[in-house]
C-alpha positions in Angstrom: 3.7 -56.2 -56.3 3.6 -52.3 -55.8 3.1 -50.5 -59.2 5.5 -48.6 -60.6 3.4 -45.1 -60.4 3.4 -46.2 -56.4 7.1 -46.9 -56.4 7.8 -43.6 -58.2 5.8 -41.4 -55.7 7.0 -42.9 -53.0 10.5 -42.3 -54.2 9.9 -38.4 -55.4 8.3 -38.1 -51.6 11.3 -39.2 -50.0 13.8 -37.4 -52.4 11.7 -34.3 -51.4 11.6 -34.8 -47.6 15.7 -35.3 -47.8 16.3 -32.6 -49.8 13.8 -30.5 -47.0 15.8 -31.9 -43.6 19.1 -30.9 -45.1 17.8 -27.3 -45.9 16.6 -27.6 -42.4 19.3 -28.9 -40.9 22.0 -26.1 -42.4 19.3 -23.7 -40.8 19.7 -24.6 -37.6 23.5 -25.1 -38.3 23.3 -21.2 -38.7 20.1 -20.2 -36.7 18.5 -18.4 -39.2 15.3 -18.9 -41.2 15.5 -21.4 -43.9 14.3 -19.5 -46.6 18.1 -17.5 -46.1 20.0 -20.3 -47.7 18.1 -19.3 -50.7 20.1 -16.1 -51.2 21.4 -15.6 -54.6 24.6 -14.0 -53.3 24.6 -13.4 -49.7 25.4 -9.8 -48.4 28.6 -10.1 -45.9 31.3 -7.2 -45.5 32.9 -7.4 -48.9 31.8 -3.8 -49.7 33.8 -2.5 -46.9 36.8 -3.7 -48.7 36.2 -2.1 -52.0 33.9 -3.9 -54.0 31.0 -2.3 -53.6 30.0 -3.5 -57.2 29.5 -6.9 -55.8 26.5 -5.7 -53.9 25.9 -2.4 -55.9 24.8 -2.4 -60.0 24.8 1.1 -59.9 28.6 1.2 -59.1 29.5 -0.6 -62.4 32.2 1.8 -64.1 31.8 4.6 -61.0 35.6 4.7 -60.0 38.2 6.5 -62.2 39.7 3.0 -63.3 38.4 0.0 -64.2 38.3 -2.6 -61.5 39.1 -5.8 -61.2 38.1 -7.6 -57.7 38.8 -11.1 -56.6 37.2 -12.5 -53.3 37.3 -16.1 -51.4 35.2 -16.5 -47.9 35.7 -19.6 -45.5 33.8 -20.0 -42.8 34.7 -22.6 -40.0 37.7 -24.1 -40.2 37.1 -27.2 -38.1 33.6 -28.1 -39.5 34.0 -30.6 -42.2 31.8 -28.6 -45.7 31.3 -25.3 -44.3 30.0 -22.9 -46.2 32.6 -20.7 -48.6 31.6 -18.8 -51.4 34.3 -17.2 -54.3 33.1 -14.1 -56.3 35.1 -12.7 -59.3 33.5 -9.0 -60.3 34.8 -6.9 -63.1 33.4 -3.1 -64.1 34.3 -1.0 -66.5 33.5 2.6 -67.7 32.4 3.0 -71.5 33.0 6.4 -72.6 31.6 9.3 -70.5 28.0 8.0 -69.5 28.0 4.3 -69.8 29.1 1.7 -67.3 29.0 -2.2 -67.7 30.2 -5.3 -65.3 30.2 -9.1 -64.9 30.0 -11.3 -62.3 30.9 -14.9 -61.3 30.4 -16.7 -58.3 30.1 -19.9 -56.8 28.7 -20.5 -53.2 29.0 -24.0 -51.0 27.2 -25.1 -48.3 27.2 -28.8 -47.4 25.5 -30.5 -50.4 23.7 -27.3 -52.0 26.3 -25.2 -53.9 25.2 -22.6 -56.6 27.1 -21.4 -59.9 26.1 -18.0 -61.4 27.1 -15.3 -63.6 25.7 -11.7 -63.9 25.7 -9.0 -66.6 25.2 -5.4 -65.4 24.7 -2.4 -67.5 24.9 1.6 -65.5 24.5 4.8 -66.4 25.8 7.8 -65.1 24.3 11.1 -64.9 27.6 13.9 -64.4 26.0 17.0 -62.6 29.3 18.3 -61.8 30.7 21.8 -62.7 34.4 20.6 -62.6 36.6 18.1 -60.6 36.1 20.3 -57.7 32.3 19.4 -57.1 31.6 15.8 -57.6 28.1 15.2 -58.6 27.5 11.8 -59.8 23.5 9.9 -60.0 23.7 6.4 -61.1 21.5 3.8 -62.2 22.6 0.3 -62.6 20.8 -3.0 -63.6 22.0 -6.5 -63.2 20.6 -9.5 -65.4 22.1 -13.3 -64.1 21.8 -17.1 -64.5 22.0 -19.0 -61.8 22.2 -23.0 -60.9 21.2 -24.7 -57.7 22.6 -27.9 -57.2 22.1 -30.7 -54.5 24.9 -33.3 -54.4 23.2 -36.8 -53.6 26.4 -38.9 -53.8 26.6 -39.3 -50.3 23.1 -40.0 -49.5 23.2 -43.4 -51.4 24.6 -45.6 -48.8 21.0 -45.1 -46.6 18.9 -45.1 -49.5 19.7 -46.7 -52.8 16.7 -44.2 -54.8 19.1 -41.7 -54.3 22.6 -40.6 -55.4 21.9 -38.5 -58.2 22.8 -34.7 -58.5 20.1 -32.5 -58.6 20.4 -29.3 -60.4 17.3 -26.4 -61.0 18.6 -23.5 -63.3 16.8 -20.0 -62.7 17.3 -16.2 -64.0 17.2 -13.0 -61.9 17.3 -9.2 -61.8 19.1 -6.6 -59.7 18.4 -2.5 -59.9 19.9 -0.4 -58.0 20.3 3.7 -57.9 24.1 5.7 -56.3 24.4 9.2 -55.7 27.3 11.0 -55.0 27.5 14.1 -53.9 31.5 15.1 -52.6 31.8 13.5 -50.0 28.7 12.1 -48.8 26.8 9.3 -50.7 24.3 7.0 -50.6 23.2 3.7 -52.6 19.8 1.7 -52.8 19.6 -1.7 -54.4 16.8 -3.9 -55.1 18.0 -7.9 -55.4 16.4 -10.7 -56.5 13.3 -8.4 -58.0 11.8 -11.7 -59.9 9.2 -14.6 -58.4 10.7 -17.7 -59.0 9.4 -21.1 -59.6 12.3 -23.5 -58.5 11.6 -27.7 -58.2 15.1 -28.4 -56.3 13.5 -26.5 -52.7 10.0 -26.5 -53.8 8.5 -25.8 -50.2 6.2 -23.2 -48.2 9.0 -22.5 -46.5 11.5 -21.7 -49.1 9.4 -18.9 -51.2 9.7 -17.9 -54.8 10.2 -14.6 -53.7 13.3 -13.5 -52.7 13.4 -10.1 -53.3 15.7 -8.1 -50.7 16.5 -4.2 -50.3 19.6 -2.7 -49.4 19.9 1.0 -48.0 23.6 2.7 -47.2 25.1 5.9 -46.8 27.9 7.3 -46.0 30.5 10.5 -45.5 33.9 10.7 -45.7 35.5 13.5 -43.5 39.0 15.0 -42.6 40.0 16.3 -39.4 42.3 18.7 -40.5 43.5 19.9 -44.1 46.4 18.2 -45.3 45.7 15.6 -43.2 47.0 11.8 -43.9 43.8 10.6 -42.4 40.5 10.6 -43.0 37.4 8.7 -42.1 34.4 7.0 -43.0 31.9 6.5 -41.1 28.6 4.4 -42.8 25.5 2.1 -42.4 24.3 -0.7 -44.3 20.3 -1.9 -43.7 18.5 -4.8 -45.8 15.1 -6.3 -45.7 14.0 -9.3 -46.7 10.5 -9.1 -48.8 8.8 -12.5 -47.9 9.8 -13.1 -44.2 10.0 -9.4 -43.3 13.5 -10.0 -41.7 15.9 -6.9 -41.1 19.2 -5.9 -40.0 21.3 -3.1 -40.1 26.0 -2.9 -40.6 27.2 0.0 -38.5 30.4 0.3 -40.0 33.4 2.8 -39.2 36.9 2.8 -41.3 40.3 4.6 -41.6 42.5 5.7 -44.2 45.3 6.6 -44.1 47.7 8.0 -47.5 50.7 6.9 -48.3 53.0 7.5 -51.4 52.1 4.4 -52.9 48.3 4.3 -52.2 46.6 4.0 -48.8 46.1 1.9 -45.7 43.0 1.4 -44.5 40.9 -0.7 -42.0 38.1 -0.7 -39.5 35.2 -2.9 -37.9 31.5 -3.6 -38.8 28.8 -4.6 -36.2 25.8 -6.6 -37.6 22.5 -6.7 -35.9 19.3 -8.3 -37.0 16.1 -7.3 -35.7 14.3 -10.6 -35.2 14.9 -13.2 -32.9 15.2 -17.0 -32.8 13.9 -19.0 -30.0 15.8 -22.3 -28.6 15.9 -24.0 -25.7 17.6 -25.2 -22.7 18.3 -28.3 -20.9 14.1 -28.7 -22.6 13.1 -26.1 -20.0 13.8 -22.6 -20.4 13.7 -20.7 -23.8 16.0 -18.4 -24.3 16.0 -15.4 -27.4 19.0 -15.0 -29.4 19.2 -12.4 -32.6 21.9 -12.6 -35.3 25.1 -10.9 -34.7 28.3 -10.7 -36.1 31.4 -8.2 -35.4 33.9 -7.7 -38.4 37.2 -6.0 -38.0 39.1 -6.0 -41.5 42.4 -4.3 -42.6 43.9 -3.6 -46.2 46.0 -2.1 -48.7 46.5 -0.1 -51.8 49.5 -0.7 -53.8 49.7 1.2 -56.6 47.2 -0.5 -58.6 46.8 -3.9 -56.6 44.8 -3.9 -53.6 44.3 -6.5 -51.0 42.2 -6.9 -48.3 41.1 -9.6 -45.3 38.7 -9.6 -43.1 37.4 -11.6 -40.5 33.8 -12.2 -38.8 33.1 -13.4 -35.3 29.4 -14.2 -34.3 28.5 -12.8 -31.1 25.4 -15.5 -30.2 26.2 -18.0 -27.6 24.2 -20.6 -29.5 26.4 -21.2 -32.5 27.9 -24.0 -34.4 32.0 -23.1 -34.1 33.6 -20.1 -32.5 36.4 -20.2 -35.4 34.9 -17.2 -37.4 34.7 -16.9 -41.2 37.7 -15.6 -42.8 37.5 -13.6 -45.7 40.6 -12.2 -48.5 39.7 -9.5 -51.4 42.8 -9.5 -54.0 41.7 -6.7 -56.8 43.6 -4.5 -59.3 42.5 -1.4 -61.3 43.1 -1.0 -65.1 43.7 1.3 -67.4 44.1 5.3 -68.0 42.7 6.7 -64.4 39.9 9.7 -65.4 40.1 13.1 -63.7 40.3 13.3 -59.6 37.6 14.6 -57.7 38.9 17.1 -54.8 36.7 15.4 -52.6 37.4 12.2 -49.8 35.5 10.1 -52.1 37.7 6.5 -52.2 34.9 4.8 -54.2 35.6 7.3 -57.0 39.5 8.7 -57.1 40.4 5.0 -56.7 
């Protein structure tokens, strides 16, 4: 008869080479490295639809009102569990200086879905002489909670050691430093700045560290004076610390003023730097890199904005050509501080 200290390892062995194949699997669902699905919140376009708090701890009470931003992201509609992730982000300003924010969000893919909440605290340095000559550094720094979770309901009908859930619970830090200047800016953002030691994906290939920094900048121009439109070009690069992966957003948007608010829209192109290798017919290997394109379109209403926008992946090894659909719902509270004469959306909001 087989001990039970036998029975037991065998058991936490196989739990552990399940719980591995379906990281791996979702990998190769989305031909990137597996350490990716290990992302606290992953980086997609919301920013370009204005939350750039989401991303951003610096931007925590930046704008003239308080904001209040709602976001829900689908991706393949014909694959049965697809990845979709929900965000709820609010940031207010506290007197002249002091900015604070929270997040929630929960992110599903397959059987791994996570829960987590963030706290941010900002502060904002004013180096401006008046309205006329915005001058703003910020520095922002983001404290959260977070839950991995591994749903082993299903996997109970091919092994009967499993069908438990199992959940590892792990704390993280964001910094991140802003600087506006009229109507140029630029933003950098550490994420994830803490080593981790997580049971649920313990594995050489899914790291403790998952430290990730984010680089953007942008201007915001006219054409003419008095002109209804203006434009935004900007550019978005992140590396990842541990696998040294890279790719740059090279963004371009419109706006245009109406009495009520503004319309706005435009398209993102996302390339990464390093390749995956795959095969075909067993014979020839082939080098694809990860690429998306992203048009997106929204509104401002007065105080309610609302925004979509949708991704198409450009590889021709992927998993469903139906996109990943994205919708931003926010609103903006309160007393709105002085205007900047500047094209600075991500402050006279």
């Amino acid at each position: 008869m087989v001990s039970r200290t036998v029975y037991n390892e065998c058991r936490g062995w196989h739990s552990n080479f399940k719980i591995y194949l379906g990281g791996l699997l979702i990998a190769i669902f989305f031909n990137i490295p597996i350490v990716k699905a290990q992302e606290v919140i992953p980086t997609y376009s919301d920013y370009l639809t204005d939350n750039l708090y989401l991303i951003h701890p610096s931007m925590a009470g930046a704008s003239n009102y308080d904001q209040l931003r709602l976001t829900a992201r689908r991706q393949w509609f014909d694959v049965e569990k697809a990845p979709n992730l929900q965000t709820l982000a609010y940031n207010s300003r506290l007197g002249e200086k002091i900015g604070v924010g929270g997040i929630l969000f929960r992110d599903e893919n397959g059987n791994f879905s996570k829960l987590g909440a963030y706290g941010t605290f900002a502060y904002h340095l004013m180096f401006s002489r008046s309205t006329a000559d915005l001058n703003q550094l910020s520095f922002g720094i983001s404290a959260g909670v977070i839950q991995h979770r591994l749903d082993e309901s299903g996997f109970s009908r091919f092994d009967p050691l499993l069908g438990n859930n199992t959940t590892d619970i792990f704390a993280n830090i964001d910094l991140g430093i802003s600087y506006y200047v009229r109507d140029l800016y630029f933003h950098l953002a550490a994420k994830n700045i803490l080593s981790v030691s997580r049971e649920l994906f313990f594995s050489d290939a899914v790291p403790g560290n998952m430290r990730k920094y984010l680089f953007s900048a942008g201007y915001v121009f006219e054409l003419n004076a008095n002109d209804p439109w203006s434009y935004e070009p900007s550019v978005l690069f992140q590396a990842r610390e541990a696998t040294n992966e890279k790719a740059i957003d090279a963004n371009f948007k419109a706006y245009y003023e109406l009495e009520y608010g503004n319309l706005w829209g435009g398209l993102s192109y996302r390339n990464s730097f390093e390749g995956a290798e795959y095969t075909t017919d067993g014979e020839e290997v082939k080098n694809q890199q990860l690429r998306y394109i992203t048009p997106f379109v929204g509104v401002d209403y007065k105080k309610f904005i609302f925004g979509y926008t949708f991704s198409y992946q450009l590889n021709s090894l992927v998993l469903s050509n139906s996109g990943f659909h994205q919708i931003t719902l926010g609103y903006n509270f309160g007393e709105s501080r002085e205007r900047y004469d500047c094209n600075c959306p991500a402050i006279n909001n």
